[in-house]
Gaussian input, Z-matrix of N, CA and C with variables (Angstrom, degrees):
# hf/3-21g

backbone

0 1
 N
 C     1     B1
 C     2     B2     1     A1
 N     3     B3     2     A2     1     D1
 C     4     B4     3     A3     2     D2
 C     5     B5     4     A4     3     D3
 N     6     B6     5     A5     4     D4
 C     7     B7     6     A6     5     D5
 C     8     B8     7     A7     6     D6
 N     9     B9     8     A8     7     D7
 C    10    B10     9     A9     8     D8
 C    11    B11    10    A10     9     D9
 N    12    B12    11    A11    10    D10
 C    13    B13    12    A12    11    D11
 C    14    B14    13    A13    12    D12
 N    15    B15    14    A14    13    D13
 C    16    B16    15    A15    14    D14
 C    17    B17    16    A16    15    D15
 N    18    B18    17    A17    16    D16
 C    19    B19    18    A18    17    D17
 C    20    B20    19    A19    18    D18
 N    21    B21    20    A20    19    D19
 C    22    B22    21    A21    20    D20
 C    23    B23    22    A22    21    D21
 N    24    B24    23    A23    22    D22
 C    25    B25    24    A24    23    D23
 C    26    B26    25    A25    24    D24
 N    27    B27    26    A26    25    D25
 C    28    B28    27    A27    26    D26
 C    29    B29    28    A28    27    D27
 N    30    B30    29    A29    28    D28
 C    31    B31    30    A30    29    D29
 C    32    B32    31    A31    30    D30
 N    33    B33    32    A32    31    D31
 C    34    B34    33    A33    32    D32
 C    35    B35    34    A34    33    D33
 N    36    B36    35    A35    34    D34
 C    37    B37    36    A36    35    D35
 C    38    B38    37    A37    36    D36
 N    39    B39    38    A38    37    D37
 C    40    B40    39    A39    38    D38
 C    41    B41    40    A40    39    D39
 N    42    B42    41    A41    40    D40
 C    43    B43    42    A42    41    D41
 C    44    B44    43    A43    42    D42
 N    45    B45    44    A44    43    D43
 C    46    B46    45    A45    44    D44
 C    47    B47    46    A46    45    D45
 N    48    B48    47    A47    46    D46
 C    49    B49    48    A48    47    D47
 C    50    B50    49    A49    48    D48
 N    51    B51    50    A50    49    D49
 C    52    B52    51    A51    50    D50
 C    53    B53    52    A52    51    D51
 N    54    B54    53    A53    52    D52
 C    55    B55    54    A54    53    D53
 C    56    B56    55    A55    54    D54
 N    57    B57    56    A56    55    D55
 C    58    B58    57    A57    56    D56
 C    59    B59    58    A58    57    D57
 N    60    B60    59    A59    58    D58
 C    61    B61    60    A60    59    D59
 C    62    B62    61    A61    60    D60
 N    63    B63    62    A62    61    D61
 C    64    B64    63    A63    62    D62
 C    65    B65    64    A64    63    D63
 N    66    B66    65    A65    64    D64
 C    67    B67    66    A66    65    D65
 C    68    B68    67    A67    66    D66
 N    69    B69    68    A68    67    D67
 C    70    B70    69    A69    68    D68
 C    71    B71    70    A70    69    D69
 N    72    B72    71    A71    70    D70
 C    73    B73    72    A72    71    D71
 C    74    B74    73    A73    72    D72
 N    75    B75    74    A74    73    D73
 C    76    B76    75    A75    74    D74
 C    77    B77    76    A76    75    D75
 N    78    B78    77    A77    76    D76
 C    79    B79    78    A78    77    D77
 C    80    B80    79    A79    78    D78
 N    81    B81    80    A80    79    D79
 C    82    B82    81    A81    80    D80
 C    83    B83    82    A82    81    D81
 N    84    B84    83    A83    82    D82
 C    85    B85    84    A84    83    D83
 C    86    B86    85    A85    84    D84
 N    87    B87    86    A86    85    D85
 C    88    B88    87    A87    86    D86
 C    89    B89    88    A88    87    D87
 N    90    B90    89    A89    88    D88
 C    91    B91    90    A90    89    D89
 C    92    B92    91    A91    90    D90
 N    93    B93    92    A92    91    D91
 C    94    B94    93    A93    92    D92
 C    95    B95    94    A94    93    D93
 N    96    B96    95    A95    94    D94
 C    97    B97    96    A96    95    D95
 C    98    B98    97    A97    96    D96
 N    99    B99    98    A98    97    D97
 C   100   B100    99    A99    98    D98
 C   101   B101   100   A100    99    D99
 N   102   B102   101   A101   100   D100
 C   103   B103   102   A102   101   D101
 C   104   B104   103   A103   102   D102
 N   105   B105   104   A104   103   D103
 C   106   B106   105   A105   104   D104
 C   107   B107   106   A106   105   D105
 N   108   B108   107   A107   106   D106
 C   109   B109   108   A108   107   D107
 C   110   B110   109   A109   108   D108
 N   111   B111   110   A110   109   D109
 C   112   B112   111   A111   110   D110
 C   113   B113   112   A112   111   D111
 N   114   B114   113   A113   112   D112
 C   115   B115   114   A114   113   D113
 C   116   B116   115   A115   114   D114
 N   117   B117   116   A116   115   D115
 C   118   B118   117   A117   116   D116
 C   119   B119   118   A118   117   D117
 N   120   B120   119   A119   118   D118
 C   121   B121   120   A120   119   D119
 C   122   B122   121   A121   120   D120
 N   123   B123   122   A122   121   D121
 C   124   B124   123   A123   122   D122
 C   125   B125   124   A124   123   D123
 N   126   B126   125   A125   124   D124
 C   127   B127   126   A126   125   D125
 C   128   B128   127   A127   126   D126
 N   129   B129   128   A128   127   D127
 C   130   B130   129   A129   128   D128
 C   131   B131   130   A130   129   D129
 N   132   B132   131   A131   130   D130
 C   133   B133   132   A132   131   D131
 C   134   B134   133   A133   132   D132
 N   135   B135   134   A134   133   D133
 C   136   B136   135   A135   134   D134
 C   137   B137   136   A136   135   D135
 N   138   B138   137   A137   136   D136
 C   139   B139   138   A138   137   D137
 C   140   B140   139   A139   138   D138
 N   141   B141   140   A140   139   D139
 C   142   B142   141   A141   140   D140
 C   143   B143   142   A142   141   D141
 N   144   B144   143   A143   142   D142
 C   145   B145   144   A144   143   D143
 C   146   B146   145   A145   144   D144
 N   147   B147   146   A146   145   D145
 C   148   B148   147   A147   146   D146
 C   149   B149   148   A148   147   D147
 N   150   B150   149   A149   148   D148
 C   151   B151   150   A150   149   D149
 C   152   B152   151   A151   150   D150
 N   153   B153   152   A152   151   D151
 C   154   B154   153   A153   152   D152
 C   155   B155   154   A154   153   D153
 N   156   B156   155   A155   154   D154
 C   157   B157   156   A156   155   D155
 C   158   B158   157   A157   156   D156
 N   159   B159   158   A158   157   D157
 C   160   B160   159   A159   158   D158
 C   161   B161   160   A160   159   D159
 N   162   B162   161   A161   160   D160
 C   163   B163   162   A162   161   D161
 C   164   B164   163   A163   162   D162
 N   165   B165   164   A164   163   D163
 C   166   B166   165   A165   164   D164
 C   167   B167   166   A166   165   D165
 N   168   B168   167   A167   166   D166
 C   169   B169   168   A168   167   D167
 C   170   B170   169   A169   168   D168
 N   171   B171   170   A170   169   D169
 C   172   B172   171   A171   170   D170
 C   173   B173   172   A172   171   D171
 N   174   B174   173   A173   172   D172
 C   175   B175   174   A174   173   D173
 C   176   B176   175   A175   174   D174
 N   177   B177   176   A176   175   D175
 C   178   B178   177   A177   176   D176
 C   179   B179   178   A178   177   D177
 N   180   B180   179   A179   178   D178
 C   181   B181   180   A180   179   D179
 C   182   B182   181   A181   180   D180
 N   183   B183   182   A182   181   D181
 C   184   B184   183   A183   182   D182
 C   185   B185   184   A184   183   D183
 N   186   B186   185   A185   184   D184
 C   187   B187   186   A186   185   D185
 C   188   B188   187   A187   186   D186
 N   189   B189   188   A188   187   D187
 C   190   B190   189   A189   188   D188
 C   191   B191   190   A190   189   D189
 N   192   B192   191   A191   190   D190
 C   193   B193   192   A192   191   D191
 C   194   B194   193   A193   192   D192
 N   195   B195   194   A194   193   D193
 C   196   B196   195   A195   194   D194
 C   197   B197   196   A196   195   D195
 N   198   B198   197   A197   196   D196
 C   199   B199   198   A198   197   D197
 C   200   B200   199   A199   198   D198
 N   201   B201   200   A200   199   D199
 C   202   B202   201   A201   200   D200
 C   203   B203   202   A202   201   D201
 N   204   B204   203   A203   202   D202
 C   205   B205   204   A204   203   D203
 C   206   B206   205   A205   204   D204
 N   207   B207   206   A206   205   D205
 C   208   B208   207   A207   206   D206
 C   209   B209   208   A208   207   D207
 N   210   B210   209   A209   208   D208
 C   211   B211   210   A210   209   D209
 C   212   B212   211   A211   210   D210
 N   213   B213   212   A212   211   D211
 C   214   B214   213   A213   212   D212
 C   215   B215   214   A214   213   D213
 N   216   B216   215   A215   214   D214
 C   217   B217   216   A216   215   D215
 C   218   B218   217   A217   216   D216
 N   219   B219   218   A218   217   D217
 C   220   B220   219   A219   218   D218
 C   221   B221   220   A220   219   D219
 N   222   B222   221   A221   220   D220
 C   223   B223   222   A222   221   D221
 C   224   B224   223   A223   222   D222
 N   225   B225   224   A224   223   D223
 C   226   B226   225   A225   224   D224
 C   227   B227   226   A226   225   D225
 N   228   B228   227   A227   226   D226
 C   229   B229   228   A228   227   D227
 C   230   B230   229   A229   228   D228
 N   231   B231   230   A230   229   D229
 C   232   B232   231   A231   230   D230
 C   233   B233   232   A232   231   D231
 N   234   B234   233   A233   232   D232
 C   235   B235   234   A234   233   D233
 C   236   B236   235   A235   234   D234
 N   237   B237   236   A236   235   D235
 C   238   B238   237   A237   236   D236
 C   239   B239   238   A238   237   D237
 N   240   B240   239   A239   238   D238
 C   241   B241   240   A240   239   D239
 C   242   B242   241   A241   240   D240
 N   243   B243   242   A242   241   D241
 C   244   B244   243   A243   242   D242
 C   245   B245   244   A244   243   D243
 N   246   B246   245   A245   244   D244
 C   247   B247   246   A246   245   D245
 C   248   B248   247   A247   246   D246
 N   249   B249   248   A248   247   D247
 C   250   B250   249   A249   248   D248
 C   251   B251   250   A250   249   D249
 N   252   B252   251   A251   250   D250
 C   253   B253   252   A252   251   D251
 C   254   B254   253   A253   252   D252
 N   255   B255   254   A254   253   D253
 C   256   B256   255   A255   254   D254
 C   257   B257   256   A256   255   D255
 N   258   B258   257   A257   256   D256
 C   259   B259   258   A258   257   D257
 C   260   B260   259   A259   258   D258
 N   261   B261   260   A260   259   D259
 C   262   B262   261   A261   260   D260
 C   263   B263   262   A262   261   D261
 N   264   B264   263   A263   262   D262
 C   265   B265   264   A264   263   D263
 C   266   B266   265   A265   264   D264
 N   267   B267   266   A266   265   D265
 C   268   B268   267   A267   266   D266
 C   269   B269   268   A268   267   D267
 N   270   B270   269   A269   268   D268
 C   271   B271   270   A270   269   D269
 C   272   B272   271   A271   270   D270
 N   273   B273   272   A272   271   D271
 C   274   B274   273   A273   272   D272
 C   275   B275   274   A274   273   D273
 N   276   B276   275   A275   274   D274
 C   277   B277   276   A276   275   D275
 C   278   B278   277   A277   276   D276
 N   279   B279   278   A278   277   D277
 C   280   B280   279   A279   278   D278
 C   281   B281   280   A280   279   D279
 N   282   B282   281   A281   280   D280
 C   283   B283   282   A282   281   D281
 C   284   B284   283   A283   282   D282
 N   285   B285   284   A284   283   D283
 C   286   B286   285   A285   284   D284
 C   287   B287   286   A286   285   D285
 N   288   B288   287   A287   286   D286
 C   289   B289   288   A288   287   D287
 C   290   B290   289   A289   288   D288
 N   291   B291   290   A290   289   D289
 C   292   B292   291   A291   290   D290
 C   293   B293   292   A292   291   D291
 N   294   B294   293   A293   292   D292
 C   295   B295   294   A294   293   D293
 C   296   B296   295   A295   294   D294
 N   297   B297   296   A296   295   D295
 C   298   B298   297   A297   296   D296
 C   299   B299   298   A298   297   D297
 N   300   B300   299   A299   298   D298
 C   301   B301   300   A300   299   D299
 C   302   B302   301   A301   300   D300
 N   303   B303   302   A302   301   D301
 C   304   B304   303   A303   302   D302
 C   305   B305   304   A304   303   D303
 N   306   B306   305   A305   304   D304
 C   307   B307   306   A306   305   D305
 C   308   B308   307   A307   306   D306
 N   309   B309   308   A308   307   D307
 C   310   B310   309   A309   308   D308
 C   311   B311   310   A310   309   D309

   B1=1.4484
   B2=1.5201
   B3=1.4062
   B4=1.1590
   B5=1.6402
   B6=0.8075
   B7=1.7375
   B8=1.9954
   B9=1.1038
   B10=1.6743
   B11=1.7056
   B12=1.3610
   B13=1.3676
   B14=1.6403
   B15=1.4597
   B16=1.8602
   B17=1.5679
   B18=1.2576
   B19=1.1476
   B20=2.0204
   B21=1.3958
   B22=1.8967
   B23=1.3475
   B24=1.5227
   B25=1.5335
   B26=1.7075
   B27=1.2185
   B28=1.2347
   B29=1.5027
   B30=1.1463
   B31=1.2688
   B32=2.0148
   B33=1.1475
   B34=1.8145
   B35=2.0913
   B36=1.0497
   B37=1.0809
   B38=1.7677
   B39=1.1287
   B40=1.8452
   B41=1.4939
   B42=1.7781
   B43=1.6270
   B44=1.5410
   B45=1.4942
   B46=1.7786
   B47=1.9888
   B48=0.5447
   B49=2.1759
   B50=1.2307
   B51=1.3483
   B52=1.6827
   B53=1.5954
   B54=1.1111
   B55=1.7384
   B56=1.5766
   B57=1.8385
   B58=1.8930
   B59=1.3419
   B60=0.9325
   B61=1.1601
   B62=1.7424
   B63=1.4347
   B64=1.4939
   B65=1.4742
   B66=1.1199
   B67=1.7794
   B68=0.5976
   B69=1.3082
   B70=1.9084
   B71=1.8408
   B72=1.3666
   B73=1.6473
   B74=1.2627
   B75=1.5052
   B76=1.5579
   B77=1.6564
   B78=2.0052
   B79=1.3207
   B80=1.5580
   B81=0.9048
   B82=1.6811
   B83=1.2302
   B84=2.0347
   B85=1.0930
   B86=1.7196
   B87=1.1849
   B88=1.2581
   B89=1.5372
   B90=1.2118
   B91=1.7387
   B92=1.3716
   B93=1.1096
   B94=1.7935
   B95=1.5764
   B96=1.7394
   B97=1.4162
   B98=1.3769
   B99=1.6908
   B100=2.0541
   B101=1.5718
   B102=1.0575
   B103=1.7313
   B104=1.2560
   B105=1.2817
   B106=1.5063
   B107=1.5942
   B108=1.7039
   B109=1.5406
   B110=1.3712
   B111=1.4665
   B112=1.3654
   B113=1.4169
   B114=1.8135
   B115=1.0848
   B116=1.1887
   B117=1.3150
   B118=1.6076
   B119=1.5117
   B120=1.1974
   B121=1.2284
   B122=1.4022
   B123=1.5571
   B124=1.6462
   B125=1.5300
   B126=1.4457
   B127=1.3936
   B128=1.6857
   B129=1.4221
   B130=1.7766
   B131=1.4892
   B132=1.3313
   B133=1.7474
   B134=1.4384
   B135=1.2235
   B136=1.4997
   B137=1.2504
   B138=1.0730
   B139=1.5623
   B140=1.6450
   B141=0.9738
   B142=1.7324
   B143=1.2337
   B144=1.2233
   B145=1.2210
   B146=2.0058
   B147=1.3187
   B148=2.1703
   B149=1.6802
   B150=1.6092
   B151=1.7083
   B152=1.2849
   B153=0.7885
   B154=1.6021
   B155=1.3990
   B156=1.4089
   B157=1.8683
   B158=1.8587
   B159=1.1437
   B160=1.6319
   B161=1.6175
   B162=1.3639
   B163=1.3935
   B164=2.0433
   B165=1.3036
   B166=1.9041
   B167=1.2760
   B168=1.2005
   B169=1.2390
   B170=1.0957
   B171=1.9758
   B172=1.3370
   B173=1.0967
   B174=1.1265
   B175=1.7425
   B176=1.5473
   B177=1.3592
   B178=1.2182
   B179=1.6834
   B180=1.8223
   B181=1.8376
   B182=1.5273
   B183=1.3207
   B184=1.3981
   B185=1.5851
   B186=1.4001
   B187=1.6973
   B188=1.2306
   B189=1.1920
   B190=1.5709
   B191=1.6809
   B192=1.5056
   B193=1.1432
   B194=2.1032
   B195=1.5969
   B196=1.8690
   B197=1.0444
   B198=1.8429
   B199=1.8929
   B200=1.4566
   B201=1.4558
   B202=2.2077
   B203=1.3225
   B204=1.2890
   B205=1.8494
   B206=1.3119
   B207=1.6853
   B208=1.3637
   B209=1.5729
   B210=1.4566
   B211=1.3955
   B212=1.1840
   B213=1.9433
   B214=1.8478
   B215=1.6632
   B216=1.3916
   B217=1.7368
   B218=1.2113
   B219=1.8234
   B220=0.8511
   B221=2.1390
   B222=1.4249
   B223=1.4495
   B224=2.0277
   B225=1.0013
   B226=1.8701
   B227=1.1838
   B228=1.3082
   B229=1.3422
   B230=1.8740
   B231=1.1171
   B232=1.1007
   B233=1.9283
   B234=1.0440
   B235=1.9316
   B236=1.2679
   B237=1.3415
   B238=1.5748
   B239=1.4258
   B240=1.5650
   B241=1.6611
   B242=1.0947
   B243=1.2317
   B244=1.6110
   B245=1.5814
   B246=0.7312
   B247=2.0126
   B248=2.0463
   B249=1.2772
   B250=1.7113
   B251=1.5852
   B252=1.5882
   B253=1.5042
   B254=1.8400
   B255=1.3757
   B256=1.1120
   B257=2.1894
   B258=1.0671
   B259=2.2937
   B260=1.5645
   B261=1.4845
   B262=1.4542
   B263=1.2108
   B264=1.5913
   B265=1.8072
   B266=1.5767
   B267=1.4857
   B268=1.7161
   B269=1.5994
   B270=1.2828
   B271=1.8009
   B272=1.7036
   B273=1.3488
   B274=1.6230
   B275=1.4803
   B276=1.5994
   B277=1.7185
   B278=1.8261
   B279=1.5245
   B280=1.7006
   B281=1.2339
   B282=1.4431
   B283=1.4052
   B284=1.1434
   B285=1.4795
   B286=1.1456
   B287=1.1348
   B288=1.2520
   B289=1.2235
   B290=1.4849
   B291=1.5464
   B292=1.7747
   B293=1.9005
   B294=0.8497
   B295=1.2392
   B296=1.6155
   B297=1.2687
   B298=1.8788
   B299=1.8490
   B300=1.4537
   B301=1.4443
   B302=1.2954
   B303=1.0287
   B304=1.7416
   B305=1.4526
   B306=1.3437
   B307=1.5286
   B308=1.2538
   B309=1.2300
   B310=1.6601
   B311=1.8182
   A1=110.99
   A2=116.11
   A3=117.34
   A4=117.62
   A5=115.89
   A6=147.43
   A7=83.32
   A8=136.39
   A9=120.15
   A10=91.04
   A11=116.37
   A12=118.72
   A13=129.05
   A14=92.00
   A15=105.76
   A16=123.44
   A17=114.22
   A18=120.80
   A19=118.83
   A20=98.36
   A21=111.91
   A22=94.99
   A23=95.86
   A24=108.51
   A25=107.54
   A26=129.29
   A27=129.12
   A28=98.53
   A29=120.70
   A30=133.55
   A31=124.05
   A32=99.06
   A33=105.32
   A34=107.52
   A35=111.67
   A36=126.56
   A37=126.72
   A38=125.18
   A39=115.61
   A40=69.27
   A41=102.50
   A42=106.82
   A43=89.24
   A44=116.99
   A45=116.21
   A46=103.80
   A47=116.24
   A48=108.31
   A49=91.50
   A50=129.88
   A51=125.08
   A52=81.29
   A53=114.56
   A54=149.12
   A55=104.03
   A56=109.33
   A57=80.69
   A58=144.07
   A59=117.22
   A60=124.50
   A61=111.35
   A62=92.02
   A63=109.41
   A64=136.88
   A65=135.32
   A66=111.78
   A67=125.71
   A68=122.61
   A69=141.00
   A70=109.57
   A71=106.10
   A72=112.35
   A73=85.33
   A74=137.89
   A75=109.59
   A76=82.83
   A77=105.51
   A78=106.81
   A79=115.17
   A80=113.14
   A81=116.82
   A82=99.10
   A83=95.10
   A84=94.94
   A85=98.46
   A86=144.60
   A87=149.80
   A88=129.71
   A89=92.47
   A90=100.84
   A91=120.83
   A92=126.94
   A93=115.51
   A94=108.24
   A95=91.10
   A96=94.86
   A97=100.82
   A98=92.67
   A99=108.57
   A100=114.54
   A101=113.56
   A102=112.63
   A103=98.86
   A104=132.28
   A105=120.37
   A106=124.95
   A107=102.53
   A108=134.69
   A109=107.56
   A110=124.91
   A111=137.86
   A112=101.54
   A113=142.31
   A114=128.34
   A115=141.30
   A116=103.45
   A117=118.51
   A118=132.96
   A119=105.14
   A120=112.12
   A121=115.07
   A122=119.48
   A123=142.39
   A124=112.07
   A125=109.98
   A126=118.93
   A127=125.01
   A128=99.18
   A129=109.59
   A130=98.51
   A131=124.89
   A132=98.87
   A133=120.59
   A134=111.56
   A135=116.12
   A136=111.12
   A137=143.28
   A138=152.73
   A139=116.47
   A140=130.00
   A141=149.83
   A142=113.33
   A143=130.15
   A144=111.18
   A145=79.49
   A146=78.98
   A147=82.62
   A148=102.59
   A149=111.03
   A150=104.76
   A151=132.25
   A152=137.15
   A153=138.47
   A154=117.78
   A155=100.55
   A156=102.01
   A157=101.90
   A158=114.94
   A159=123.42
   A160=95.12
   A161=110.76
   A162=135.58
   A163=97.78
   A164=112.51
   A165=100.99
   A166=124.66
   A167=112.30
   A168=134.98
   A169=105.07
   A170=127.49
   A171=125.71
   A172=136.56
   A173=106.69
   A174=114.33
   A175=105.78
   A176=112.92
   A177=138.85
   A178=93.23
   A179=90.27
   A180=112.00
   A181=93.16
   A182=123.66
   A183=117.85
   A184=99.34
   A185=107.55
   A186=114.81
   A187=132.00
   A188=140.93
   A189=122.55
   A190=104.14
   A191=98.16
   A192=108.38
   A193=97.68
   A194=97.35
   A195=115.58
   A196=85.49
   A197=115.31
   A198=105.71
   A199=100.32
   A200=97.52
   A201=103.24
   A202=79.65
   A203=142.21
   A204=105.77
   A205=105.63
   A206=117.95
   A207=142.53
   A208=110.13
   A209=110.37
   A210=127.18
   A211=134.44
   A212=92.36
   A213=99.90
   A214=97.60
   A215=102.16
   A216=123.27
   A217=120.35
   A218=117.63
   A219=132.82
   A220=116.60
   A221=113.62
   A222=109.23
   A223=97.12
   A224=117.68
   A225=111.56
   A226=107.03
   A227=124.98
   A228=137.24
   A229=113.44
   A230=131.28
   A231=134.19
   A232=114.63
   A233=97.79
   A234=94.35
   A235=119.06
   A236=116.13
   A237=128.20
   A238=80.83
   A239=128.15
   A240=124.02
   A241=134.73
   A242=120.95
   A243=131.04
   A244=87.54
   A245=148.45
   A246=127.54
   A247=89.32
   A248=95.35
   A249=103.77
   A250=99.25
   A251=98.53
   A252=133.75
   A253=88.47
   A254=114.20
   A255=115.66
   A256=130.55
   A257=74.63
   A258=87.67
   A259=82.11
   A260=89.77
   A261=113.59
   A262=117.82
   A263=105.70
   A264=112.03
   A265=123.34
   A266=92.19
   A267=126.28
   A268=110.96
   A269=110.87
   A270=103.50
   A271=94.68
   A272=97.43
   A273=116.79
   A274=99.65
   A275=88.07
   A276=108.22
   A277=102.63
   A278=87.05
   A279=91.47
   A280=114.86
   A281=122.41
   A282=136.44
   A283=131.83
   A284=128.02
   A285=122.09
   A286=131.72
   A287=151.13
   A288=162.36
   A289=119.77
   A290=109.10
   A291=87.92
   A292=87.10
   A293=132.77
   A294=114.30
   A295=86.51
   A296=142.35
   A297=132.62
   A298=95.00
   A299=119.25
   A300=118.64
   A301=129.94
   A302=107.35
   A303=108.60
   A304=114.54
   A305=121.74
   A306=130.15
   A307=119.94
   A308=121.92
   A309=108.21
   A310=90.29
   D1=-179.22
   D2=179.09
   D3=-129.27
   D4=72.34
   D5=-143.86
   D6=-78.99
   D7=3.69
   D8=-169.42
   D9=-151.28
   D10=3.22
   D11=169.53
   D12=52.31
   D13=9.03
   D14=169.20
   D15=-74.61
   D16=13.43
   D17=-178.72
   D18=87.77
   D19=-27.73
   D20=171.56
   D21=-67.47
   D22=154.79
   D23=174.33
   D24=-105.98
   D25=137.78
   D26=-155.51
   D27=-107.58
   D28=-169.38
   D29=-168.78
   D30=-151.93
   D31=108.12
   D32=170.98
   D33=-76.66
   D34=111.64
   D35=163.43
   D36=-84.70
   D37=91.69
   D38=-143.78
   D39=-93.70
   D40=158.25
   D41=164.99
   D42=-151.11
   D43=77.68
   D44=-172.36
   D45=-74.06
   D46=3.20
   D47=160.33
   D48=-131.54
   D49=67.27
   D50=157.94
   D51=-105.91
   D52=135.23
   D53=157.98
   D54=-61.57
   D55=48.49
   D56=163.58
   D57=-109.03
   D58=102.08
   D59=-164.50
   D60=124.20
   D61=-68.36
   D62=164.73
   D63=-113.10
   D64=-171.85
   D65=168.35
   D66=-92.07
   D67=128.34
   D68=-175.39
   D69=63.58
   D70=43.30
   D71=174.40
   D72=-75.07
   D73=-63.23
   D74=-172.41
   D75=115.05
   D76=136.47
   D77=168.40
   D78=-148.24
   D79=155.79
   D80=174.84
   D81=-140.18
   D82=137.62
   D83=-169.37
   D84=-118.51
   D85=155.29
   D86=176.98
   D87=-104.65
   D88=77.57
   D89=-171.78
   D90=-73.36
   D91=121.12
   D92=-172.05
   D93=-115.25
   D94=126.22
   D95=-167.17
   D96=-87.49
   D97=178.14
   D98=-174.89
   D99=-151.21
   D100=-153.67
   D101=-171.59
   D102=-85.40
   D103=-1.79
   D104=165.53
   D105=-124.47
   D106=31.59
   D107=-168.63
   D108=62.36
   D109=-142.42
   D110=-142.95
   D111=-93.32
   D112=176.71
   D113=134.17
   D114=-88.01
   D115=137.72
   D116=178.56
   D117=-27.21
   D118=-15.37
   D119=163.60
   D120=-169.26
   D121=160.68
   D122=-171.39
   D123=-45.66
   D124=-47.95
   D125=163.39
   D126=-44.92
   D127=-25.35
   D128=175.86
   D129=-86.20
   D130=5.90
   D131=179.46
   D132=-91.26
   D133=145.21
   D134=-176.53
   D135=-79.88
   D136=36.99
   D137=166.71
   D138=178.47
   D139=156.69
   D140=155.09
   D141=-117.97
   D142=116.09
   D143=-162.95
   D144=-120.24
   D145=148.02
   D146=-167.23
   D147=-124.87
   D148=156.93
   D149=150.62
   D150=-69.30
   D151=145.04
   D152=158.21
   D153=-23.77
   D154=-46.68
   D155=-144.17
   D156=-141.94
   D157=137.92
   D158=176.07
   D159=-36.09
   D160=141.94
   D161=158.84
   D162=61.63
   D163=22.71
   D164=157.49
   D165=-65.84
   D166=-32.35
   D167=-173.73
   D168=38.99
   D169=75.79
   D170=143.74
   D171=-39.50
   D172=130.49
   D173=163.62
   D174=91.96
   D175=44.69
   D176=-171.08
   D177=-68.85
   D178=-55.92
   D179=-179.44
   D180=-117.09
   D181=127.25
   D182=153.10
   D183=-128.42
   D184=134.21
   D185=175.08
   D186=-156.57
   D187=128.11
   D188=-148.50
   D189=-67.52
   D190=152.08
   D191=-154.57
   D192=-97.11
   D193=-3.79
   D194=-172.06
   D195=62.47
   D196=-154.80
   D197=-148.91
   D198=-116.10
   D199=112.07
   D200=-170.53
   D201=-85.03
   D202=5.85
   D203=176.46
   D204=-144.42
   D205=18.62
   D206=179.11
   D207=25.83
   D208=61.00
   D209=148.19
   D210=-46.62
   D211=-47.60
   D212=-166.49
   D213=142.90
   D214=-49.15
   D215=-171.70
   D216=-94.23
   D217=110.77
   D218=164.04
   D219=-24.05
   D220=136.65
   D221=-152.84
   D222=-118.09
   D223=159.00
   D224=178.42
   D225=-113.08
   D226=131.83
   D227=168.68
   D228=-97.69
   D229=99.20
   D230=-166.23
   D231=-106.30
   D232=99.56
   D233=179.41
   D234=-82.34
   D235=135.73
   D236=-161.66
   D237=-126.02
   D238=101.58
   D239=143.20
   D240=-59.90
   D241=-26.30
   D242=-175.77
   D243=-105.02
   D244=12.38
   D245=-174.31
   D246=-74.74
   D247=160.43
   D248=-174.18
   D249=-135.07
   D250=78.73
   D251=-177.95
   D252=-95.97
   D253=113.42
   D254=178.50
   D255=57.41
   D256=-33.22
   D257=-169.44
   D258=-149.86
   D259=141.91
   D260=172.64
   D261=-63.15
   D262=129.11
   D263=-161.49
   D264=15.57
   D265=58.30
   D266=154.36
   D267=-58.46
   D268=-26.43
   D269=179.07
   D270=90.58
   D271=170.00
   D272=164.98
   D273=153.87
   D274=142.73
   D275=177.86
   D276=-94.90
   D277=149.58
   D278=163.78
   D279=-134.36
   D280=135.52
   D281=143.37
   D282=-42.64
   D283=98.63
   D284=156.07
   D285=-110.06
   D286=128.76
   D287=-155.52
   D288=-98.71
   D289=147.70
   D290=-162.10
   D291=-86.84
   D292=-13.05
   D293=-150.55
   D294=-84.27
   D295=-18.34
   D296=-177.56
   D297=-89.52
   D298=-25.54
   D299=159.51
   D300=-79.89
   D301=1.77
   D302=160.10
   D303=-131.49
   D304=22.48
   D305=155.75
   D306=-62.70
   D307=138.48
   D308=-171.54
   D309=-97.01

C-alpha cells in the first residue's frame, strides 16, 4: 500500500518475537518507500508498531488494511494472537490508520 500517499509503495515489516519493550510483544515496523526505494535500515522507519503485553507477539499478520477511513492513505491492519482482549491470548486485530502514523 501506500500508507504516506506519494505515490511509493511502502512496506509492513512484521517481527512477531521482537522483544519490545517486553518479551515477544511482537513488532512491525513501517518503512515508507521513495524514488530511491526503501530505507536502509529499521532505524529509518516511520513507525514501530508494538504489543501491549509480554508474549502478544504483534505483527504475527501485518497488511494494509487500503483506506478504512477513505482519506486517500493506504491504512495497517496488524494481528496480535496472543493479545489478552477479554480471555487469555484471545487474539485481536488493530487498526491503524496512516493519518495517526504520519502525525508528527
Amino acid at each position: 500500500g501506500d500508507i504516506d500517499g506519494d505515490g511509493y509503495g511502502d512496506l509492513l515489516l512484521a517481527a512477531p518475537g521482537r522483544d519490545a519493550g517486553q518479551v515477544s510483544a511482537g513488532a512491525t515496523y513501517v518503512l515508507l518507500g521513495g524514488p530511491t526505494g526503501l530505507p536502509a535500515s529499521l532505524t529509518d522507519s516511520l513507525a514501530v508498531l508494538t504489543g501491549e503485553a509480554a508474549g502478544d507477539e504483534a505483527g504475527t499478520a501485518a497488511i494494509s488494511a487500503g483506506d478504512a477511513d477513505l482519506d486517500g492513505l493506504d491504512d495497517v491492519l496488524l494481528g496480535v494472537p496472543y493479545a489478552d482482549q477479554g480471555t487469555p491470548n484471545g487474539g485481536a486485530f488493530y487498526l491503524q490508520l496512516a493519518t495517526s502514523l504520519l502525525a508528527p
